[in-house]
C-alpha positions as CSV (number, residue, x, y, z in Angstrom):
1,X,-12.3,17.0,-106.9
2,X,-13.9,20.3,-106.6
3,X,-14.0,22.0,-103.4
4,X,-17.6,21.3,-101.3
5,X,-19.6,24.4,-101.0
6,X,-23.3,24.8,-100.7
7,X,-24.9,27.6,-102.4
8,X,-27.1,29.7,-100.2
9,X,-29.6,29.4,-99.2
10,X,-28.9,25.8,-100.0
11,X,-29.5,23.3,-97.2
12,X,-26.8,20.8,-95.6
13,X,-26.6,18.5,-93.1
14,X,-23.8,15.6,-91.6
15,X,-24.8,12.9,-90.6
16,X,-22.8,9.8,-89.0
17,X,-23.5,6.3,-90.2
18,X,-21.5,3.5,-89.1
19,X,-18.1,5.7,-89.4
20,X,-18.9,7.3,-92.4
21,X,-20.2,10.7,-92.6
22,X,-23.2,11.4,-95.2
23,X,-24.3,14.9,-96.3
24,X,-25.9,16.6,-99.3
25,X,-23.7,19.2,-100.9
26,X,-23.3,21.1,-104.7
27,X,-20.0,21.0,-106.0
28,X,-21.4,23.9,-108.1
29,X,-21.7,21.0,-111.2
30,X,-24.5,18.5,-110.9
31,X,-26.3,20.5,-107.6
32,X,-27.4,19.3,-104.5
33,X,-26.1,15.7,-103.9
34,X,-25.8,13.1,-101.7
35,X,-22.2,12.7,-100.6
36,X,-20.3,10.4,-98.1
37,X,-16.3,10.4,-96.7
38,X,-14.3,8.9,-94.1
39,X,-12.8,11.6,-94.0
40,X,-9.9,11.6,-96.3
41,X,-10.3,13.3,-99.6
42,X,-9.5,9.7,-101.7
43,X,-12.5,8.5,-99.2
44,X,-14.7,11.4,-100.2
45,X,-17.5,10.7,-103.1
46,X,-21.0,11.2,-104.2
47,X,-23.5,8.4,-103.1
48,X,-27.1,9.5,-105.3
49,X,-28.2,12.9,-106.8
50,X,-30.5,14.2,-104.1
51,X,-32.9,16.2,-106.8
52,X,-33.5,18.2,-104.0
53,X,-34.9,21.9,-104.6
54,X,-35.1,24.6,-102.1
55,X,-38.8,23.7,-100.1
56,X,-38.3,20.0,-101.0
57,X,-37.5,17.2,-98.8
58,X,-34.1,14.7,-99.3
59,X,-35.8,11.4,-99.9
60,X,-34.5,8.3,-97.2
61,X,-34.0,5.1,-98.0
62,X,-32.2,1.8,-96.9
63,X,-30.4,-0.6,-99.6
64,X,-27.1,-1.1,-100.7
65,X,-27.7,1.9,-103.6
66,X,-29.6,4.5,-101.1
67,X,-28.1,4.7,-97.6
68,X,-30.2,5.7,-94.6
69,X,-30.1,9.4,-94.3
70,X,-32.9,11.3,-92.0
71,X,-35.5,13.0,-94.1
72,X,-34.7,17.0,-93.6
73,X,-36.2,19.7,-95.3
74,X,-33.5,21.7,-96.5
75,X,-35.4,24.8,-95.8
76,X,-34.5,24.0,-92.4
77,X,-30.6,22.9,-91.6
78,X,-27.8,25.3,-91.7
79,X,-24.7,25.4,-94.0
80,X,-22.2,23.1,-93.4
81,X,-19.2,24.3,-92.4
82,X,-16.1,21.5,-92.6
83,X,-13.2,21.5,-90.0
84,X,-9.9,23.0,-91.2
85,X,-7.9,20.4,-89.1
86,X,-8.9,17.7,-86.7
87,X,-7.0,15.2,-85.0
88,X,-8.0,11.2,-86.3
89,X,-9.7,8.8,-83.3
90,X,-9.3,6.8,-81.5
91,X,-5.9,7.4,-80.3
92,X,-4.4,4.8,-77.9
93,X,-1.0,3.0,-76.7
94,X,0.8,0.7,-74.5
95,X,3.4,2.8,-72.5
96,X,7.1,2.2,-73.6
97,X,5.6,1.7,-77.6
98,X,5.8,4.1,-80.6
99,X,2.8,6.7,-80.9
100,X,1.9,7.3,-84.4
101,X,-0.4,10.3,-85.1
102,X,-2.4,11.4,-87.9
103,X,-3.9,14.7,-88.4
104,X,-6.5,15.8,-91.4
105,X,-5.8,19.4,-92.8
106,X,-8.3,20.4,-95.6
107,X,-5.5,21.2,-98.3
108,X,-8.1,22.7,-100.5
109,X,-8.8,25.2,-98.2
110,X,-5.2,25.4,-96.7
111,X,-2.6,23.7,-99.0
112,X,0.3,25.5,-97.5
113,X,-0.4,24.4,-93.8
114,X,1.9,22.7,-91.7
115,X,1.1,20.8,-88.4
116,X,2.7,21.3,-85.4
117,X,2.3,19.4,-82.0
118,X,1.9,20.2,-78.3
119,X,1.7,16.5,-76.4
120,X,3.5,17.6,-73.2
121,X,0.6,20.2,-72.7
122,X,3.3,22.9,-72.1
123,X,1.8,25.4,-74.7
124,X,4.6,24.7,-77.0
125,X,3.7,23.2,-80.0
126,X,7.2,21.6,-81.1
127,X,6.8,18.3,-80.1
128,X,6.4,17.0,-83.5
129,X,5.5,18.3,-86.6
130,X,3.6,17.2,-89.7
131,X,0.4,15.3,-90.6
132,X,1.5,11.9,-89.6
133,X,4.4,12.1,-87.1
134,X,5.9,8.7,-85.6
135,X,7.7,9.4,-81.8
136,X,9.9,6.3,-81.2
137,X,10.0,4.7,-77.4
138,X,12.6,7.0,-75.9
139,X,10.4,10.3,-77.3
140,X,7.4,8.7,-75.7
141,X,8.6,8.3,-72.3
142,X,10.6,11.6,-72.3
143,X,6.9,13.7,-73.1
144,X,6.1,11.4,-69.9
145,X,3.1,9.0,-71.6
146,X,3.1,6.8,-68.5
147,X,0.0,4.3,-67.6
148,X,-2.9,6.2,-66.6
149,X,-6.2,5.8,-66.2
150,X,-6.5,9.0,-67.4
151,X,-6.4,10.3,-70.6
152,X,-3.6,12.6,-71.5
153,X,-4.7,15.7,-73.7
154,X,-2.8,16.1,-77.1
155,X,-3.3,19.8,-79.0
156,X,-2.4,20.3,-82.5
157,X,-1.9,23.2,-84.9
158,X,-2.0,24.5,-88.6
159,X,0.3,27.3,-89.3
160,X,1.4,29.3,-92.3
161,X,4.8,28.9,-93.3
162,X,4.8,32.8,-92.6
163,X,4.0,31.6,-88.8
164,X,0.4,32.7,-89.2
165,X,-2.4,30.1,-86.9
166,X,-4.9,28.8,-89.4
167,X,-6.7,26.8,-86.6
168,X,-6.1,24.4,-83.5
169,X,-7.9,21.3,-82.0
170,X,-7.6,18.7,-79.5
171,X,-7.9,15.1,-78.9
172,X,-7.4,12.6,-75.6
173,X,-4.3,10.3,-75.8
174,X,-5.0,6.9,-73.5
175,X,-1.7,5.1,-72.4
176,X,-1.9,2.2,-71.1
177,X,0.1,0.0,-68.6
178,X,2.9,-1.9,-70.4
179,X,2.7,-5.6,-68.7
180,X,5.9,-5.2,-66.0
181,X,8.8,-8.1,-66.5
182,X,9.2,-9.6,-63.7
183,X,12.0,-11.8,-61.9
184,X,12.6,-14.0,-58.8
185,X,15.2,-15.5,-57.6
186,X,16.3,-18.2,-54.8
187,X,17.9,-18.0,-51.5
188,X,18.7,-20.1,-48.1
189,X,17.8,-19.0,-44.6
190,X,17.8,-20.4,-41.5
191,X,15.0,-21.1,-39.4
192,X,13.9,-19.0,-36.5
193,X,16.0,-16.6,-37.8
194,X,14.5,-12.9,-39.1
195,X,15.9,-11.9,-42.8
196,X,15.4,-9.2,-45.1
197,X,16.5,-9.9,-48.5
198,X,15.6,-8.8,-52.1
199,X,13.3,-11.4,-53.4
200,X,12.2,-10.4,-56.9
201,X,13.2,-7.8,-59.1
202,X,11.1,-6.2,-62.0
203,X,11.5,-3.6,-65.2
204,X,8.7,-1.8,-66.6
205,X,9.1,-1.2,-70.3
206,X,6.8,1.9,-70.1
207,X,9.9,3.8,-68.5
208,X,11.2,4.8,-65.0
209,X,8.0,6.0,-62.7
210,X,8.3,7.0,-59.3
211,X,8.5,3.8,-56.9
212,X,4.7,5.3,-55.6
213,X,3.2,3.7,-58.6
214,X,4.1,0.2,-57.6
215,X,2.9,-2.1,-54.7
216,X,4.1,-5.3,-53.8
217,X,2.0,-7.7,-52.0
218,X,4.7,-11.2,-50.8
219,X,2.8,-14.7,-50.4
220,X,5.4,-16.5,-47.9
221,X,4.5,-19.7,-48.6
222,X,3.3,-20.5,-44.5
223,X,0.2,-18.9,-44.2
224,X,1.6,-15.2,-43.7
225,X,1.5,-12.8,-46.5
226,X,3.0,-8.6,-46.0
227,X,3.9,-5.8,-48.0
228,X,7.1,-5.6,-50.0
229,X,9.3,-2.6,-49.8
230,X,10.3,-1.5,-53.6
231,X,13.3,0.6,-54.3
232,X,15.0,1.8,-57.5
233,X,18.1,-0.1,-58.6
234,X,19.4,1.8,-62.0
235,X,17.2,0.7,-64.8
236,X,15.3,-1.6,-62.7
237,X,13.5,-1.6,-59.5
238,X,13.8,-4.6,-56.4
239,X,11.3,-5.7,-54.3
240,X,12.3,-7.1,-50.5
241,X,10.7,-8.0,-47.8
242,X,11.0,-9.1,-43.9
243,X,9.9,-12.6,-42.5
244,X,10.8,-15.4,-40.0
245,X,10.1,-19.0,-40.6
246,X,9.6,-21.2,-37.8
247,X,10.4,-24.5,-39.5
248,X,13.3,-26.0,-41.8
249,X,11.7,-26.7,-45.2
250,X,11.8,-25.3,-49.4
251,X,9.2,-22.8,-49.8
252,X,7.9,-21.3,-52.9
253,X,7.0,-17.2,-52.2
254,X,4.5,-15.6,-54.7
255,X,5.4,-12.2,-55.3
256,X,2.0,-10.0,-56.9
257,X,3.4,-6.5,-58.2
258,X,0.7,-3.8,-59.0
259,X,1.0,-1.0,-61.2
260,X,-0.7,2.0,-60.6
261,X,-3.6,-0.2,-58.2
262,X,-3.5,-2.4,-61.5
263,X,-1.9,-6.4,-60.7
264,X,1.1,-5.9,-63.7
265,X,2.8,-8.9,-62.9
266,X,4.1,-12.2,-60.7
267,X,7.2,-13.3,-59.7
268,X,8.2,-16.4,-58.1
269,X,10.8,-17.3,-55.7
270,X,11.9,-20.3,-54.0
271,X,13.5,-20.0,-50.3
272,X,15.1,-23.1,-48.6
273,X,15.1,-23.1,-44.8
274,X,17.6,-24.4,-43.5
275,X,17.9,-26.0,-39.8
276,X,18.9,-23.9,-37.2
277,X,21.9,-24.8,-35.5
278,X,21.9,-26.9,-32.3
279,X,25.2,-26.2,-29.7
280,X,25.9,-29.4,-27.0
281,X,27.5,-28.6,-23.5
282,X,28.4,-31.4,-21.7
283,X,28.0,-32.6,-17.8
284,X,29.3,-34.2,-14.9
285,X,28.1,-36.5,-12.9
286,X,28.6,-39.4,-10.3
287,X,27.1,-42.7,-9.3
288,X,27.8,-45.7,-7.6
289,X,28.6,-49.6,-8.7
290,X,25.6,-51.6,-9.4
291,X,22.8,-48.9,-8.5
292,X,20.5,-46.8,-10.9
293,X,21.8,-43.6,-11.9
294,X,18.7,-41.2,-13.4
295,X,19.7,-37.5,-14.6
296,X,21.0,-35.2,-17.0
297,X,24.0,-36.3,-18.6
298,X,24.0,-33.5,-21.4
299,X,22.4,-30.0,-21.8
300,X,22.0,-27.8,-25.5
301,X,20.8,-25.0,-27.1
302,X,18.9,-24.9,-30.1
303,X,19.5,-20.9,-32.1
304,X,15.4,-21.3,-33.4
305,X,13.8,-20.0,-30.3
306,X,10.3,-21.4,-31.5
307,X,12.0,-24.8,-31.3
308,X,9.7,-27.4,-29.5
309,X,11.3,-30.9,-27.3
310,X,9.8,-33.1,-29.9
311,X,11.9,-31.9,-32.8
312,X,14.5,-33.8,-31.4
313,X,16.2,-37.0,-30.3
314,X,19.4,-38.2,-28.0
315,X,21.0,-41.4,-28.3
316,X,23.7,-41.8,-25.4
317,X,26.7,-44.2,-25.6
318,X,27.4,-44.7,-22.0
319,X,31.2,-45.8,-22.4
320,X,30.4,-49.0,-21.2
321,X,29.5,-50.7,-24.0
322,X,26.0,-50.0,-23.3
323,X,24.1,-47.7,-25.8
324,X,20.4,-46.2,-25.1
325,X,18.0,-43.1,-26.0
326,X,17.9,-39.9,-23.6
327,X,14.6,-38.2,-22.8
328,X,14.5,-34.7,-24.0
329,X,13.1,-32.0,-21.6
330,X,12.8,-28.3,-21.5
331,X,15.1,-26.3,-19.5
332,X,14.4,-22.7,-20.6
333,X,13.2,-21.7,-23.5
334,X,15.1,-22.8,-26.5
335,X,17.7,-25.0,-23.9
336,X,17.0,-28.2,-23.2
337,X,18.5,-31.0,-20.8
338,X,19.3,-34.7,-21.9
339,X,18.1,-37.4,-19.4
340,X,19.5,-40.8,-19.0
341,X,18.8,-43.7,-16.9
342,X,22.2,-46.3,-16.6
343,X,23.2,-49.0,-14.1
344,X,27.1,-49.0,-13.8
345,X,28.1,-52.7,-12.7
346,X,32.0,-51.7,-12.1
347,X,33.5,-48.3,-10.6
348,X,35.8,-45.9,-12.8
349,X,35.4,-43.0,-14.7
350,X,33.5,-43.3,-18.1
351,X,33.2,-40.8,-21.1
352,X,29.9,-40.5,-22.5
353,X,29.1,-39.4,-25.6
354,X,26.1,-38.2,-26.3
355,X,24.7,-37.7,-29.9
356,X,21.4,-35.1,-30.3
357,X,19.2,-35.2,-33.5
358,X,17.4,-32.4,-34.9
359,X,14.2,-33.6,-37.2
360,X,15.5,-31.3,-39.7
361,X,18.7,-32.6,-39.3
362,X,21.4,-30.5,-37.3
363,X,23.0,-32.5,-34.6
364,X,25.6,-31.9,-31.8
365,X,27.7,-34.1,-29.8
366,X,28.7,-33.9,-25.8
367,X,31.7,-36.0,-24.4
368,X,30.4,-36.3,-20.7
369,X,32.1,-37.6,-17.7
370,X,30.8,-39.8,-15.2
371,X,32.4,-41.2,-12.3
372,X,31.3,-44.4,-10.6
373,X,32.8,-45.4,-6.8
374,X,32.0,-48.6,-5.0
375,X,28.7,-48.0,-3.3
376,X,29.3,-47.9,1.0
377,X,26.4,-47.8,3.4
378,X,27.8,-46.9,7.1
379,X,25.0,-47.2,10.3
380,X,25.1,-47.2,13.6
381,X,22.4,-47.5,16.4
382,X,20.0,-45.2,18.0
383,X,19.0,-45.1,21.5
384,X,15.2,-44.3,22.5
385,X,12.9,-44.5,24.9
386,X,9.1,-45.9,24.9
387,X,6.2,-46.2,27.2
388,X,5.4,-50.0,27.7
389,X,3.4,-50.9,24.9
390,X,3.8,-48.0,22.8
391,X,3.2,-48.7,18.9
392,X,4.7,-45.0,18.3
393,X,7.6,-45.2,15.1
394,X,10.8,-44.4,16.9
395,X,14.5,-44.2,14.8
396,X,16.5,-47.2,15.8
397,X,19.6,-46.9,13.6
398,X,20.9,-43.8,11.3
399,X,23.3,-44.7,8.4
400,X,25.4,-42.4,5.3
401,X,26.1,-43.1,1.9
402,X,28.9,-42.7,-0.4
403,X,26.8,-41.0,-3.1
404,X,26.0,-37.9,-2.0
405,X,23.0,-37.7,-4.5
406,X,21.4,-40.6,-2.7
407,X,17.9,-40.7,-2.0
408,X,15.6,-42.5,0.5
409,X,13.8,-44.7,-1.8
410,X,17.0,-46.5,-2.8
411,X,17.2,-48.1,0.1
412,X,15.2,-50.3,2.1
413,X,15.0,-51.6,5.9
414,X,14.1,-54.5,8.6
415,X,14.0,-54.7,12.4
416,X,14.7,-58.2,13.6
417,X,13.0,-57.8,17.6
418,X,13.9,-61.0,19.0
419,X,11.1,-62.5,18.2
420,X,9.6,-61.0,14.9
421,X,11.0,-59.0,12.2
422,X,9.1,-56.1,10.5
423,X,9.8,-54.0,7.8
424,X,10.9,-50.4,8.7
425,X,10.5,-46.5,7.4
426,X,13.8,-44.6,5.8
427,X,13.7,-41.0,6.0
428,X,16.5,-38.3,5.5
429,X,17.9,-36.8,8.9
430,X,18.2,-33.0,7.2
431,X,22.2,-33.5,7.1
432,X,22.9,-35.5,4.2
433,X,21.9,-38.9,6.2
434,X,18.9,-40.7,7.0
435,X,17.2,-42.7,10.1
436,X,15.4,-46.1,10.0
437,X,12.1,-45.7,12.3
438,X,9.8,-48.5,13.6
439,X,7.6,-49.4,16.0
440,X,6.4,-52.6,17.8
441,X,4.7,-52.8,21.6
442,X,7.3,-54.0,23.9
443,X,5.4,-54.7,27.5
444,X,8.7,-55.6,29.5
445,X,10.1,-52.9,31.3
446,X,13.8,-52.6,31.0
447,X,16.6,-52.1,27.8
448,X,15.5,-54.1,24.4
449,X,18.3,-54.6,21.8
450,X,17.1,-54.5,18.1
451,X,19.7,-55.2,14.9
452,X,18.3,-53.0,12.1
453,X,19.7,-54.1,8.8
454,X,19.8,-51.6,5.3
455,X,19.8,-52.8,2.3
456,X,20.7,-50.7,-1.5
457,X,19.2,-51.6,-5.1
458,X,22.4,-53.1,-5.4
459,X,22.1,-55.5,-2.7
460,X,25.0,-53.7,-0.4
461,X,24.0,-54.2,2.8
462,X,24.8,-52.5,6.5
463,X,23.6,-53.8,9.9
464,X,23.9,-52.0,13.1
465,X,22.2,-52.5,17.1
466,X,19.8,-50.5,18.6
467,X,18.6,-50.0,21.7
468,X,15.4,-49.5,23.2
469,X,14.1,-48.2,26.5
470,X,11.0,-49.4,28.1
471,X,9.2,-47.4,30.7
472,X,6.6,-48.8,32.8
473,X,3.0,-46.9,32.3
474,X,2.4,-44.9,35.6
């Protein structure tokens, strides 16, 4: 094909129609005609003989033979005036993938020139060379074409092979993110317990970029959700992050990884929780034959200190043959103390063993001692003095116990007067023993002898004489 040239003062004009460019031009044969291209000379050919004379104007029209072209006079558009080189749009990638370029040199005009490339914008233009270069992967990411929302600028030249610049132009390069290949993994903790472990790791196939350009955001699965921390790890980088679970249990964490703001990926991990460990200390204790013994006959210590009393249960073999269920209470925070409530019927020492339950299912197991003596009640009588007729309580007896952990309420009391018998008030005497009081109105001056008997829940009993003093009212 001849080489376009309008002949002055010939009028020309290009005009863009649906990616196709239109213009009226003599190839210095047939005169002004119309002509269309896509820009490649095999795309380049005549579309209807304008019949256009200087003064006249190019007729418009719109069917399939006569494509839409603006009426112009061509007394009044300048000479066209076609690009030497120009870089073919659009030009886009995914980061990591080959970049194929394409450049149009008008080899009429310059069929000597060679193209030569400057995409790391440092001025030099060796980067590639020729009118369709390819860069494979590895070239791609050492230039540094990294996701960006930004477009990189690419340059190109035609040179002589002498050297000599025919021309230059420019065109933007978009990259964008490569979709990141994510990873999670499993692990066990335990609960209570704070960990920091790698839970997910991740490659992006657009090349190594500085950690900055990824954010992890980790859904724990509970209710809380933090930041990851991401670090480099040769080829690849690893996301970890910090928690505490407060309860035993299989959790599934999400793991959302952005690149550069954008979400590039999720990973998925799975974390078992695991029971914390529960440690049993055992205990001593006495009681007596055939009475009520209530207390702690085992104390632990559970390692989740957000632990609560009803995550766990006691069964307590009494070494009697007799088995039943403790009574959990709170000691200090994360120790706890077993109760049990037992009636020995024979005295000797028995080993206890007491099992605790975690819901989650750690248990411990205490070997307690208890020792049970026959149960003695010693009294003796009180003197005391009274105004005739008094009704004022006075203590008529004292008595000890062989348990030293005895209290009042085990025991109960009657006065037998002579001639009535009334129930009577225990107390403790502030030494380890306790006084029987009572109180009827005696109107006989003189000495009044009283047996006071004491009775246990076991039905030991104790009897002693007291004495009474009646004064005569002034």
């Amino acid at each position: 094909m001849s080489r376009l040239a309008p002949p002055s003062p010939a009028a020309i004009n290009l005009m863009d129609v649906d990616g196709l460019l239109y213009f009226v031009a003599d190839d210095g044969i047939s005169g002004m005609e119309l002509w269309k291209s896509d820009g490649t000379p095999e795309g380049t050919g005549k579309v209807q003989d304008s019949k256009a004379t200087t003064g006249e104007e190019i007729p418009s029209g719109a069917d399939d033979a006569h494509v839409v072209v603006a009426a112009i006079s061509n007394n009044d558009v300048a000479p066209i005036q076609l690009p030497l080189l120009r870089i073919l749009d659009p030009l886009a990638i995914v980061e990591g993938t080959p970049l194929h370029l394409t450049a149009f040199v008008d080899r009429v005009e310059a069929p000597r020139a060679m193209v030569c490339w400057d995409l790391n914008r440092d001025g030099v233009f060796a980067d590639a060379k020729g009118d369709v270069p390819t860069l494979v992967e590895r070239q791609v990411q050492e230039l540094g074409f990294t996701g960006n929302p930004e477009p990189y600028e690419i340059r190109a030249r035609a040179v002589t092979p002498e050297g000599d610049i025919l021309a230059e132009t420019s065109a933007e390069l978009r990259v964008h993110d490569a979709p990141l290949e994510a990873h999670g993994t499993t692990m066990d903790v335990v609960e209570g317990q704070k960990f920091n472990r790698v839970l997910a790791s991740f490659r992006d196939p657009g090349g190594l970029e500085n950690e900055t350009h990824y954010e992890a955001r980790i859904a724990w699965g509970d209710g809380e959700t933090t930041n990851g921390t991401i670090v480099r790890d040769g080829p690849r980088y690893r996301v970890a992050g910090e928690h505490t679970y407060a309860a035993h249990g299989v959790y599934k964490v999400q793991i959302t990884l952005f690149d550069d703001e954008h979400e590039g990926a999720i990973a998925e991990s799975v974390i078992t929780v695991r029971d914390a460990a529960i440690y049993a200390d055992r205990a001593f204790f006495r009681s007596s034959a055939g009475r009520t013994f209530t207390g702690m006959v085992a104390s632990f210590q559970d390692t989740n200190p957000q632990g609560r009393v009803g995550d766990f249960a006691a069964e307590i073999d009494w070494g009697d043959g007799t088995t039943t269920n403790g009574l959990i209470e709170t000691a200090t925070p994360g120790v706890y103390r077993v109760i049990g409530s037992h009636v020995y019927q024979t005295t000797g020492s028995f080993t206890l063993e007491v099992r605790i339950r975690s819901n989650g299912g750690s248990e411990a197991t205490s070997q307690s001692i208890a020792k049970v003596h026959e149960a003695r009640i010693v009294a003796r009588g009180l003197t005391s003095a009274a105004s005739a007729f008094s009704e004022t309580p006075r203590a008529l007896a004292a008595f000890t116990d062989s348990d030293r952990d005895a209290k009042p309420e085990w025991f109960s009391a009657e006065i037998d007067w002579g001639d009535a018998v009334t129930s009577a008030t225990i107390e403790t005497d502030g030494h380890g023993g306790f006084r029987v009081l009572g109180s009827r109105p005696l109107g006989r001056p003189g000495v009044h002898s009283v047996k006071v008997t004491i009775r246990d829940q076991a039905g030991n009993l104790a009897s002693a004489i007291g004495t009474v003093r009646v004064i005569a009212a002034a």
